[in-house]
ZAKOL-182751 format. One record per residue: x, y, z of N, C-alpha, C, O in turn; residue number from 0. Coordinates in nm, 3 decimals. Example, Ala and Ser with C-alpha at 12.3 -4.5 7.8 and 13.67 -1.06 7.14 Angstrom:
! residues 2
NODE / 1.319 / -0.569 / 0.780 / 1.230 / -0.450 / 0.780 / 1.320 / -0.330 / 0.780 / 1.424 / -0.332 / 0.846 / 0
NODE / 1.285 / -0.225 / 0.708 / 1.367 / -0.106 / 0.714 / 1.290 / 0.003 / 0.787 / 1.341 / 0.114 / 0.804 / 1
***
This chain:
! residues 147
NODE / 6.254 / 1.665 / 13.728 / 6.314 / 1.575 / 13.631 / 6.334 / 1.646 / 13.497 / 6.423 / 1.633 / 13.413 / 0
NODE / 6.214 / 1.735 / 13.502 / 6.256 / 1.790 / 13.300 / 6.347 / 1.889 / 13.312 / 6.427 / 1.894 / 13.219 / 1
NODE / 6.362 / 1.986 / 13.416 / 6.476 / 2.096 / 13.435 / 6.600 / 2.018 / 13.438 / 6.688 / 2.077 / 13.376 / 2
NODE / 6.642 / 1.897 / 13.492 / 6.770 / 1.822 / 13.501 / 6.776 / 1.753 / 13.367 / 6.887 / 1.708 / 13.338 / 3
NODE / 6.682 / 1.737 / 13.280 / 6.682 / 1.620 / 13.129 / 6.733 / 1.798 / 13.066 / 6.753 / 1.770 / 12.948 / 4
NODE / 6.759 / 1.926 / 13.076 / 6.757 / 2.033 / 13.031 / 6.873 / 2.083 / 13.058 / 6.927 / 2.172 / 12.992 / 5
NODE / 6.928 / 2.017 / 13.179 / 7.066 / 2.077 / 13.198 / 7.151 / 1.965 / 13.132 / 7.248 / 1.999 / 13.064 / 6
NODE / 7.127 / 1.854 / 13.146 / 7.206 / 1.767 / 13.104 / 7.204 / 1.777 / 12.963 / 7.320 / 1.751 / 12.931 / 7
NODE / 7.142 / 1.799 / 12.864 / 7.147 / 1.871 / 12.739 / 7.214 / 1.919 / 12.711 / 7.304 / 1.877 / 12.638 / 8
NODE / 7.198 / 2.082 / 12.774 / 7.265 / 2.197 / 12.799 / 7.426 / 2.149 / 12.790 / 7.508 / 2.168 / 12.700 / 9
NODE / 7.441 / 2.081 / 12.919 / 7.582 / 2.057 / 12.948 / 7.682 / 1.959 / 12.824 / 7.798 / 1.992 / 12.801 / 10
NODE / 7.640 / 1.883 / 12.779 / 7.643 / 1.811 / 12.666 / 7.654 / 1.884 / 12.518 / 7.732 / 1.855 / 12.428 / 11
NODE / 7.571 / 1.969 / 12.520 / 7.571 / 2.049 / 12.354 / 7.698 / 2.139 / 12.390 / 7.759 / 2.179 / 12.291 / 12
NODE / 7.756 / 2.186 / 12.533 / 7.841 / 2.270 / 12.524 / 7.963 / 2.213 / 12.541 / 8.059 / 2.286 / 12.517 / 13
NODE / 7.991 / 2.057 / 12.590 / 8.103 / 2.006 / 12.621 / 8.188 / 1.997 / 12.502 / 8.130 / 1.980 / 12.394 / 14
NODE / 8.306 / 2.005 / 12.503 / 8.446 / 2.058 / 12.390 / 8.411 / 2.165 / 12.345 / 8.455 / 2.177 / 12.230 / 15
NODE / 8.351 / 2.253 / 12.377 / 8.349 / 2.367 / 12.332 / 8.439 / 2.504 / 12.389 / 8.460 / 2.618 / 12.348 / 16
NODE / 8.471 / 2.437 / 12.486 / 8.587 / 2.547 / 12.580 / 8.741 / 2.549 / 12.524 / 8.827 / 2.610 / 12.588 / 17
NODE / 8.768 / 2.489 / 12.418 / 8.891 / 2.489 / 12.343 / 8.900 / 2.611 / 12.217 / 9.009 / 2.649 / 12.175 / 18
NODE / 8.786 / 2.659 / 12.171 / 8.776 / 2.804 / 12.116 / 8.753 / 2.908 / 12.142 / 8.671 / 2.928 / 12.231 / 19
NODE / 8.810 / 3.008 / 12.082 / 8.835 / 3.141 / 12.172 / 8.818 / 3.210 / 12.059 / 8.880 / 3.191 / 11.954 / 20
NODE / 8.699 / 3.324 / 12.087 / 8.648 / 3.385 / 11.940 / 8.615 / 3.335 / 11.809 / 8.594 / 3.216 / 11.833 / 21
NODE / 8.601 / 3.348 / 11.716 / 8.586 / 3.256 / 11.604 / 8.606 / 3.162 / 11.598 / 8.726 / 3.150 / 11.626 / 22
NODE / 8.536 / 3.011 / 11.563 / 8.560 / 2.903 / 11.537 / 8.678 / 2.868 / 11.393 / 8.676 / 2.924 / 11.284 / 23
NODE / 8.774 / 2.758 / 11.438 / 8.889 / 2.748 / 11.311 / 8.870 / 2.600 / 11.307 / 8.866 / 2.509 / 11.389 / 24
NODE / 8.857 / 2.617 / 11.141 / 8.810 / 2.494 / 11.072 / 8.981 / 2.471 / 11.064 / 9.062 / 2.563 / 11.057 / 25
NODE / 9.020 / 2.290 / 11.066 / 9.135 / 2.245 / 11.029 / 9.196 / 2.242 / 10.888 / 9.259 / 2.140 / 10.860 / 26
NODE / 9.184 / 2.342 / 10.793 / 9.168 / 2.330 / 10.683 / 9.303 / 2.474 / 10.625 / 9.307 / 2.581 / 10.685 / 27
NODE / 9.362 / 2.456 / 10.550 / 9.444 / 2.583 / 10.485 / 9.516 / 2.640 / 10.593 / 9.532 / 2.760 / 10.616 / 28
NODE / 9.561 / 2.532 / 10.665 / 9.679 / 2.595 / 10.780 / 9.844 / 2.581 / 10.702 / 9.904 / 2.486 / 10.650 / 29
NODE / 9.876 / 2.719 / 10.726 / 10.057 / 2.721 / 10.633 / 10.147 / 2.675 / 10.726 / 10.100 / 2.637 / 10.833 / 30
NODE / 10.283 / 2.670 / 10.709 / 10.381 / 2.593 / 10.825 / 10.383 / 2.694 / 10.838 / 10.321 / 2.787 / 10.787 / 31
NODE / 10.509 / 2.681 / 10.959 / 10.585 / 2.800 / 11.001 / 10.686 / 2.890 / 10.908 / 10.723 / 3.007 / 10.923 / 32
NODE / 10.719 / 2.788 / 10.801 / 10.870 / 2.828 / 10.741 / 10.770 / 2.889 / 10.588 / 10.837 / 2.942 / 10.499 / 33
NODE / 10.642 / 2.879 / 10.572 / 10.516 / 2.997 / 10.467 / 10.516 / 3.109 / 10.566 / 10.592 / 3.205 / 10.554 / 34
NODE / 10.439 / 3.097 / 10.655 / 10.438 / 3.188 / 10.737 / 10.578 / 3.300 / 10.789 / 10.570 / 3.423 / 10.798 / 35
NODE / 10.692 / 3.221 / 10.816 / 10.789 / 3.331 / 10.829 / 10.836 / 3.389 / 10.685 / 10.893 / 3.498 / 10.691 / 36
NODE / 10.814 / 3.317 / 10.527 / 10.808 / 3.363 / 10.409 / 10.695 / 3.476 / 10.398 / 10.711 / 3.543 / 10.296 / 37
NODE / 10.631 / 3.498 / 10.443 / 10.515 / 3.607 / 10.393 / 10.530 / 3.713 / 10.510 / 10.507 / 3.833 / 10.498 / 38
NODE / 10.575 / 3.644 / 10.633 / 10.586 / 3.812 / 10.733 / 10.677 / 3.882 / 10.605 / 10.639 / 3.982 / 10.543 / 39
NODE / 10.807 / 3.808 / 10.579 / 10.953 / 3.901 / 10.523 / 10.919 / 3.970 / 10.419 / 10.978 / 4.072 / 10.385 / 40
NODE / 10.805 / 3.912 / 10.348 / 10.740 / 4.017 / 10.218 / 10.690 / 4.174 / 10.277 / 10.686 / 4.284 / 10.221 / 41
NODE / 10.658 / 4.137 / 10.397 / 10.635 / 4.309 / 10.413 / 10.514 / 4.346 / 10.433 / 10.503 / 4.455 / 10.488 / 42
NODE / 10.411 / 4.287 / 10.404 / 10.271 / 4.345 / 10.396 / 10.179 / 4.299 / 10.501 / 10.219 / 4.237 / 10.600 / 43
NODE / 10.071 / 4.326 / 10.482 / 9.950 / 4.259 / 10.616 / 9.920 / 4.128 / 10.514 / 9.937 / 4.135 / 10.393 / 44
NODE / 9.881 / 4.030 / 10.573 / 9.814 / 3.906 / 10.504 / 9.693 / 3.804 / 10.582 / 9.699 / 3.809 / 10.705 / 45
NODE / 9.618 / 3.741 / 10.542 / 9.571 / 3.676 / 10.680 / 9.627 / 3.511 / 10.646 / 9.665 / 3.454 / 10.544 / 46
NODE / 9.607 / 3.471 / 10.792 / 9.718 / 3.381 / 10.809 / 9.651 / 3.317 / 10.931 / 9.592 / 3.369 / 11.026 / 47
NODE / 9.693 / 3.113 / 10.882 / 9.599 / 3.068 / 10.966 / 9.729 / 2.947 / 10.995 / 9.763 / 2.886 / 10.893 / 48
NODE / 9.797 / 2.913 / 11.115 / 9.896 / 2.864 / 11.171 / 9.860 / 2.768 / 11.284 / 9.746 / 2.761 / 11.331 / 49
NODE / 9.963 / 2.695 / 11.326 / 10.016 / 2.601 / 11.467 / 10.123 / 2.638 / 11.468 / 10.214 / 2.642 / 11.386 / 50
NODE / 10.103 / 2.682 / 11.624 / 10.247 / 2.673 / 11.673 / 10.271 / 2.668 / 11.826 / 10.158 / 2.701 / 11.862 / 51
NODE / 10.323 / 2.654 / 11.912 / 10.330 / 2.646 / 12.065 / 10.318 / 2.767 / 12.131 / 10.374 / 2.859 / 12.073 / 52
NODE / 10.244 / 2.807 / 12.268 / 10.284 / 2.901 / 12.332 / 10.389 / 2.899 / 12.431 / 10.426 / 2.808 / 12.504 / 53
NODE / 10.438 / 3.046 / 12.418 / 10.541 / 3.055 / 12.504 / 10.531 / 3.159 / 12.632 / 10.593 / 3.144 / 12.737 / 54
NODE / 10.470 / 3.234 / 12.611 / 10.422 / 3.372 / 12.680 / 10.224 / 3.366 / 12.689 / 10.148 / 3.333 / 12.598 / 55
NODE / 10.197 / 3.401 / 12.799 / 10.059 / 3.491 / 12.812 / 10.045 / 3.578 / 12.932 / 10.058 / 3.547 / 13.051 / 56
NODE / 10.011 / 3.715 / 12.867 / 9.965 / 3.785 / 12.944 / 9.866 / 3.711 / 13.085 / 9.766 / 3.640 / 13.082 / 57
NODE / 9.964 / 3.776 / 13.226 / 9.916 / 3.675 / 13.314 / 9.837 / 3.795 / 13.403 / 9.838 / 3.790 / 13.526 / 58
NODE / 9.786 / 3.875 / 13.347 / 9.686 / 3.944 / 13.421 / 9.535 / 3.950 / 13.338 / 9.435 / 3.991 / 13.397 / 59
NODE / 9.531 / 3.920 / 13.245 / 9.388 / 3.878 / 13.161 / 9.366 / 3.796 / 13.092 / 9.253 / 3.750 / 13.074 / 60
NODE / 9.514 / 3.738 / 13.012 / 9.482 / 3.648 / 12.913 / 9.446 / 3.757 / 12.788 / 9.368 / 3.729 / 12.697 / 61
NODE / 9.507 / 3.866 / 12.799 / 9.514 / 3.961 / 12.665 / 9.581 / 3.948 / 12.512 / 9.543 / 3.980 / 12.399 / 62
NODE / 9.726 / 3.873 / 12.577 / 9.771 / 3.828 / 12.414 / 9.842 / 3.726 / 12.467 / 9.814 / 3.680 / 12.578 / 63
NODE / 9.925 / 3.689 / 12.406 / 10.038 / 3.541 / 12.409 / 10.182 / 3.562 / 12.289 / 10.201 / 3.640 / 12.195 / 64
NODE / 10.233 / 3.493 / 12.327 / 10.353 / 3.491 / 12.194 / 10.372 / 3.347 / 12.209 / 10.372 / 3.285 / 12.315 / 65
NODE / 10.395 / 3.288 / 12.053 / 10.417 / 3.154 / 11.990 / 10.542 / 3.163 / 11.937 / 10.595 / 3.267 / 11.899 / 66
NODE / 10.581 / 3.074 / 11.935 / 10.667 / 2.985 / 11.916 / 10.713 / 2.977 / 11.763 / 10.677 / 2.862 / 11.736 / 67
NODE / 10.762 / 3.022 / 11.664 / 10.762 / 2.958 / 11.517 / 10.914 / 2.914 / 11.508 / 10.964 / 2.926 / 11.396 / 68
NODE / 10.993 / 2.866 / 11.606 / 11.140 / 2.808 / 11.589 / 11.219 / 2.898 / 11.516 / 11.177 / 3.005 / 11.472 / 69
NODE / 11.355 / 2.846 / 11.501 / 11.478 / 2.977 / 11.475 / 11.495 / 3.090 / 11.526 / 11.534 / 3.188 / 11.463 / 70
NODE / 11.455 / 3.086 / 11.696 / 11.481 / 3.216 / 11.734 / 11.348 / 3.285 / 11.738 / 11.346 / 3.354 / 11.841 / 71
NODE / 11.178 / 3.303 / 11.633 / 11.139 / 3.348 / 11.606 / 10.986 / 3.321 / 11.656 / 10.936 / 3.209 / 11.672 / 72
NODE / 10.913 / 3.461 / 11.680 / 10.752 / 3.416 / 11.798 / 10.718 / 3.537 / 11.738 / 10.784 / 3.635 / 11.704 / 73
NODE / 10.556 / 3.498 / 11.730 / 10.487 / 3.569 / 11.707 / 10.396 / 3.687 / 11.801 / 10.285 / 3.639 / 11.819 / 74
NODE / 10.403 / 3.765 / 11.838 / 10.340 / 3.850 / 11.933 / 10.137 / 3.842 / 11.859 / 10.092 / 3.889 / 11.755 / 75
NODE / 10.064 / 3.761 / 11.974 / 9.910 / 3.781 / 11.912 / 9.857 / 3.850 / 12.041 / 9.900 / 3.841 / 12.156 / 76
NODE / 9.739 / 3.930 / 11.986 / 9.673 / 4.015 / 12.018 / 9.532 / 3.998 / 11.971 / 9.509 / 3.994 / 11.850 / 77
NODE / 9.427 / 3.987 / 12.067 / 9.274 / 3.962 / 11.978 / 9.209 / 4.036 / 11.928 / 9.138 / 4.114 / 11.992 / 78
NODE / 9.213 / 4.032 / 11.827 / 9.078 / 4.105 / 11.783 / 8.974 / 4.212 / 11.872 / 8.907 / 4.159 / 11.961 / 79
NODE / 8.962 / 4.342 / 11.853 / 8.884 / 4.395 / 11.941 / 8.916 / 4.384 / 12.120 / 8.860 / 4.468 / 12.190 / 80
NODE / 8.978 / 4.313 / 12.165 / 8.984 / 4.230 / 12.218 / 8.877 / 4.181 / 12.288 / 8.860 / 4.208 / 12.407 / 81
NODE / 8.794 / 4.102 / 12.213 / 8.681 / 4.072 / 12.201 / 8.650 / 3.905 / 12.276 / 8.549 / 3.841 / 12.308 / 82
NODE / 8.805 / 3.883 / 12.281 / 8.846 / 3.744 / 12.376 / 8.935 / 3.752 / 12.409 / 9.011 / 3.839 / 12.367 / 83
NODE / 8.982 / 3.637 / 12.533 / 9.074 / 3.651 / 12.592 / 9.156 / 3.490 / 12.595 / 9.116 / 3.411 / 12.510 / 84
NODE / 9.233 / 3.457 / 12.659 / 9.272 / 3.284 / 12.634 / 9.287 / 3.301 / 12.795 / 9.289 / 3.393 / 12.877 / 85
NODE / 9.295 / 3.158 / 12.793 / 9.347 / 3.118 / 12.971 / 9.531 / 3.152 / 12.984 / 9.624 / 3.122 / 12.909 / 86
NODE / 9.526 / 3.221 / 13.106 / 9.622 / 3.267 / 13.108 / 9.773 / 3.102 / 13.199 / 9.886 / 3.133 / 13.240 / 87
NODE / 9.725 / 2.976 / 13.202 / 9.818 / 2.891 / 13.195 / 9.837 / 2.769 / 13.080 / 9.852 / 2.649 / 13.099 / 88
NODE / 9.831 / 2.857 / 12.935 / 9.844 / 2.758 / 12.856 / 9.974 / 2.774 / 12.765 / 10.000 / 2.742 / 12.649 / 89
NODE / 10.055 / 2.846 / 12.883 / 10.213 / 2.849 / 12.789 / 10.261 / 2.656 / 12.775 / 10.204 / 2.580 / 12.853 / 90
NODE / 10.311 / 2.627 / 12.725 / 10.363 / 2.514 / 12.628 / 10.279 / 2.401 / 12.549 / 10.306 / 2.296 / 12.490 / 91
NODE / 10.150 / 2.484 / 12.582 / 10.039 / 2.442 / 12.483 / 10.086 / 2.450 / 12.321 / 10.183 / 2.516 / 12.284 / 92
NODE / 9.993 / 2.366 / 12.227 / 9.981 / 2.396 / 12.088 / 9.883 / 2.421 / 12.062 / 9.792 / 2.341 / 12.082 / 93
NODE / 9.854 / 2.585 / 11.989 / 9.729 / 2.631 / 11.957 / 9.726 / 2.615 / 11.799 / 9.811 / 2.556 / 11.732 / 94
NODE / 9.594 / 2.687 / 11.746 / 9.623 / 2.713 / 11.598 / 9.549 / 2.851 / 11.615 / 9.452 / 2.870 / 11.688 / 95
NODE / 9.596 / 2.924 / 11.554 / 9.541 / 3.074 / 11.535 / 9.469 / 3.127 / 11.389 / 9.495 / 3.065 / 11.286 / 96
NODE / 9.409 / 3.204 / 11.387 / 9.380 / 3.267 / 11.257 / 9.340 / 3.385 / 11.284 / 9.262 / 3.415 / 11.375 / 97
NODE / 9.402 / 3.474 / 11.190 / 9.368 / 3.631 / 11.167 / 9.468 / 3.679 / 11.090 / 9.534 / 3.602 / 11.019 / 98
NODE / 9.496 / 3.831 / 11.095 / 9.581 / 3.915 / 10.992 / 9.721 / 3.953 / 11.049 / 9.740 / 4.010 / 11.157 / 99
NODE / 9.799 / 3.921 / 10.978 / 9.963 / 3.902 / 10.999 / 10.032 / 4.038 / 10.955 / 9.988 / 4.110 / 10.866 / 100
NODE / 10.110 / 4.054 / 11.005 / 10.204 / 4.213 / 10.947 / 10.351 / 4.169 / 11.047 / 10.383 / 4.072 / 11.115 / 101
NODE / 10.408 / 4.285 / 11.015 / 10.547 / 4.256 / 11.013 / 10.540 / 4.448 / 11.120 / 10.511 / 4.546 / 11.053 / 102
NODE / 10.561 / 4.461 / 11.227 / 10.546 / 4.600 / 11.273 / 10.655 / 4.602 / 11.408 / 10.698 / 4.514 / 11.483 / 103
NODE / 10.673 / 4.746 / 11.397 / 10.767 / 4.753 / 11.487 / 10.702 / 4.783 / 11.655 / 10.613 / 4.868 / 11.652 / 104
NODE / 10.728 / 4.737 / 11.776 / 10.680 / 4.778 / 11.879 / 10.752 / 4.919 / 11.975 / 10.874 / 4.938 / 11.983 / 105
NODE / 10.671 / 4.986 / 12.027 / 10.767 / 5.088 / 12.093 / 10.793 / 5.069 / 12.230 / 10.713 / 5.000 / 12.293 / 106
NODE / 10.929 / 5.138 / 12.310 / 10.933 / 5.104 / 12.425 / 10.863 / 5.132 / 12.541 / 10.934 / 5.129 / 12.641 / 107
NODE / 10.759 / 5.156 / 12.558 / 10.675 / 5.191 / 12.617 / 10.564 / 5.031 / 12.660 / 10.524 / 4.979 / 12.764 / 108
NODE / 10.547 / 5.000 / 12.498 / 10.484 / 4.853 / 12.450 / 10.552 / 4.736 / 12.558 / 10.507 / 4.672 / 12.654 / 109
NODE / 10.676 / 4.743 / 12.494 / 10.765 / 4.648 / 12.520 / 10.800 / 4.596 / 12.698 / 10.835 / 4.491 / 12.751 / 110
NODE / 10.763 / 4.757 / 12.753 / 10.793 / 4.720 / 12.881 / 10.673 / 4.671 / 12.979 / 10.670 / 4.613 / 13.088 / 111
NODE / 10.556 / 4.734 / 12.870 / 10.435 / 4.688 / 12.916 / 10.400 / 4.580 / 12.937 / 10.353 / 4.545 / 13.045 / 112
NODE / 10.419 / 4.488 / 12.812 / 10.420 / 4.316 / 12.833 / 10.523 / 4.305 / 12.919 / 10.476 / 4.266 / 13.026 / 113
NODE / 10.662 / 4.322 / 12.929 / 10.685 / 4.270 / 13.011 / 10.695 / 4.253 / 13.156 / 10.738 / 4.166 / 13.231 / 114
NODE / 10.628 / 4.399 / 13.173 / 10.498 / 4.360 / 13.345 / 10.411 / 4.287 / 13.311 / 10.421 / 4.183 / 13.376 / 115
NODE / 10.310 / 4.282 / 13.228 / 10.241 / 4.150 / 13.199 / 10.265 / 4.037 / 13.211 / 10.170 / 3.961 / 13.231 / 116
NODE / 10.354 / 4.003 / 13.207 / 10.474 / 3.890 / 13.194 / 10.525 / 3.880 / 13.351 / 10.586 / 3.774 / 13.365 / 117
NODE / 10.519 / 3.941 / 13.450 / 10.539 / 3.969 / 13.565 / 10.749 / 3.926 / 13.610 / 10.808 / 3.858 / 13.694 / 118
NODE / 10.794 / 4.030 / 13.473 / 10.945 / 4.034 / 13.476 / 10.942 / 4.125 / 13.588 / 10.836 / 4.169 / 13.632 / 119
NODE / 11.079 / 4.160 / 13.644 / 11.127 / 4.193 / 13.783 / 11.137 / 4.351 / 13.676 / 11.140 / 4.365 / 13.554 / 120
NODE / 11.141 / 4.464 / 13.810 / 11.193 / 4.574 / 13.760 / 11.316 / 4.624 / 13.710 / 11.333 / 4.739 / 13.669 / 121
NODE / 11.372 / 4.566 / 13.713 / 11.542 / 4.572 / 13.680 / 11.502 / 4.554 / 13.513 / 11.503 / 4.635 / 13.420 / 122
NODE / 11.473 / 4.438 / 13.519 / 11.474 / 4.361 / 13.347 / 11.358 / 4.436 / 13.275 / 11.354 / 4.426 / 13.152 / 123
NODE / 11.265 / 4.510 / 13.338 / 11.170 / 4.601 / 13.282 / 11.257 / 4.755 / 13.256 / 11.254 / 4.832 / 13.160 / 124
NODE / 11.323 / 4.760 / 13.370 / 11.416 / 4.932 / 13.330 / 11.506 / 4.883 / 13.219 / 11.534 / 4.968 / 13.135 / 125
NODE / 11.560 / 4.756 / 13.202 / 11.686 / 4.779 / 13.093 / 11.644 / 4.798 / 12.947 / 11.718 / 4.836 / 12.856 / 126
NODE / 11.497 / 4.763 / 12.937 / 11.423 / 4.786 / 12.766 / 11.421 / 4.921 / 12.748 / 11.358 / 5.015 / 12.796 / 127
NODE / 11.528 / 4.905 / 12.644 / 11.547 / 5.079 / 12.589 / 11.552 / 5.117 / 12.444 / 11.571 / 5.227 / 12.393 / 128
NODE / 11.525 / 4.978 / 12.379 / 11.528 / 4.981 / 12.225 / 11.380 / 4.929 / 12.157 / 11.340 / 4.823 / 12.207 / 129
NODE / 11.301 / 4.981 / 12.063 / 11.178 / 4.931 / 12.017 / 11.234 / 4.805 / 11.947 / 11.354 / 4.781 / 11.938 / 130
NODE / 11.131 / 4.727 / 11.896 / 11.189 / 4.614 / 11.831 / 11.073 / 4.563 / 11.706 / 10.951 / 4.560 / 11.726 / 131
NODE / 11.124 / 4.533 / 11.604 / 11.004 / 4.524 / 11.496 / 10.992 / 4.328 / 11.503 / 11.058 / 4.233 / 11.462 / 132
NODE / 10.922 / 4.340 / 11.546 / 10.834 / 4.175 / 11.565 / 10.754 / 4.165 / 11.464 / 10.731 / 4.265 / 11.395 / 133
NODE / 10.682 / 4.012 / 11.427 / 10.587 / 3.900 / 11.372 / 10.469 / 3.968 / 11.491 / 10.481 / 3.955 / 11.613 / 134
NODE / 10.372 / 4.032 / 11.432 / 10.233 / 4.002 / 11.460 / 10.119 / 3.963 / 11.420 / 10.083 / 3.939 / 11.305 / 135
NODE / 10.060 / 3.957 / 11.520 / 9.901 / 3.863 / 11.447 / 9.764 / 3.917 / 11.535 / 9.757 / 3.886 / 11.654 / 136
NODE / 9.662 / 3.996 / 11.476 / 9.579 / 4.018 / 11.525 / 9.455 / 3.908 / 11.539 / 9.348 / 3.937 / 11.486 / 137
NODE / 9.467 / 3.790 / 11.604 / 9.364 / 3.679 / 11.626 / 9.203 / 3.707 / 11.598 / 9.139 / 3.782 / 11.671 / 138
NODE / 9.158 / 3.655 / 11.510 / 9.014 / 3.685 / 11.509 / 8.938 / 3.507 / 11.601 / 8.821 / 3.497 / 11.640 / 139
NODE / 9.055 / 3.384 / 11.615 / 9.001 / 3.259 / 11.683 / 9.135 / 3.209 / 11.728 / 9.243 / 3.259 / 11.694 / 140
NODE / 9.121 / 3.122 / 11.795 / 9.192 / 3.052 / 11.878 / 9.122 / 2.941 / 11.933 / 9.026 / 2.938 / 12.011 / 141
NODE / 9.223 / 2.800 / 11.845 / 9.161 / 2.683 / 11.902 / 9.339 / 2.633 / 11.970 / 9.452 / 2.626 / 11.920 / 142
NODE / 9.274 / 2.605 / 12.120 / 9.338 / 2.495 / 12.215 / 9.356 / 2.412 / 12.147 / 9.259 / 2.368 / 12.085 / 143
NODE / 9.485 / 2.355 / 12.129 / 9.490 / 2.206 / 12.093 / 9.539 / 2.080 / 12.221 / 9.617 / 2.098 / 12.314 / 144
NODE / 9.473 / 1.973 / 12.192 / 9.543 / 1.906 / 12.322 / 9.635 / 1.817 / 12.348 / 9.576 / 1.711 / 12.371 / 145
NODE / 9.732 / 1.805 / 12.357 / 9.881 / 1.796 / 12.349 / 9.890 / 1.667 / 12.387 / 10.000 / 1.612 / 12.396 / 146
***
């Protein structure tokens, strides 16, 4: 009886807790999308704490994802250390992220990499022949939101 009054505890102190991923993110000092695409264009690293939808995840670990910020425009995230990982079926989810933002170019090598990650056909993996300077975000948390 006291090992089961111990799990049921257990199980209880940890329930909603599977919606964060690395650092816990307080709901507090989140910028839109249209701050956020204002401070990539400045040029510099910044940290930066957002919502926005997924569209992409790496479907062999749950290594990074790309979001959604409308007009054409997604953010490529990457974790921290990669010190976490996300579930790899939460494309049209809404997350909120936080960590450090920059504005960097990817090389083709990168580019074709995700998109075996991405489990694109070889054809559409041979035609990437140009690097491309993307919105990134090195995630230090990641909270699931539930839709």
């Amino acid at each position: 009886m006291k090992k089961l009054l111990i799990v049921l505890l257990f199980s209880i102190g940890s329930y909603g807790q599977n919606n964060i991923f690395g650092e816990n993110i307080e709901n507090d000092q989140i910028i839109s999308k249209k701050e956020l695409i204002s401070l990539y264009d400045n040029d510099v690293k910044f940290n930066a704490k957002f919502e926005a939808t997924v569209v992409d995840v790496c479907q062999m670990k749950g290594c990074w994802m790309r979001l959604d910020l409308g007009n054409n425009k997604k953010v490529m995230v990457n974790f921290k250390d990669y010190g976490f990982f996300v579930p790899k079926d939460i494309t049209g989810k809404n997350v909120v992220v936080s960590g450090e933002a920059l504005k960097k170019t990817i090389s083709v090598d990168e580019l074709k990499h995700y998109a075996s990650d991405r489990g694109e056909s070889q054809e559409k993996i041979a035609s990437i022949e140009n690097p491309e300077i993307i919105y990134s975000l090195i995630a230090k948390g990641v909270k699931l939101l539930s839709n």
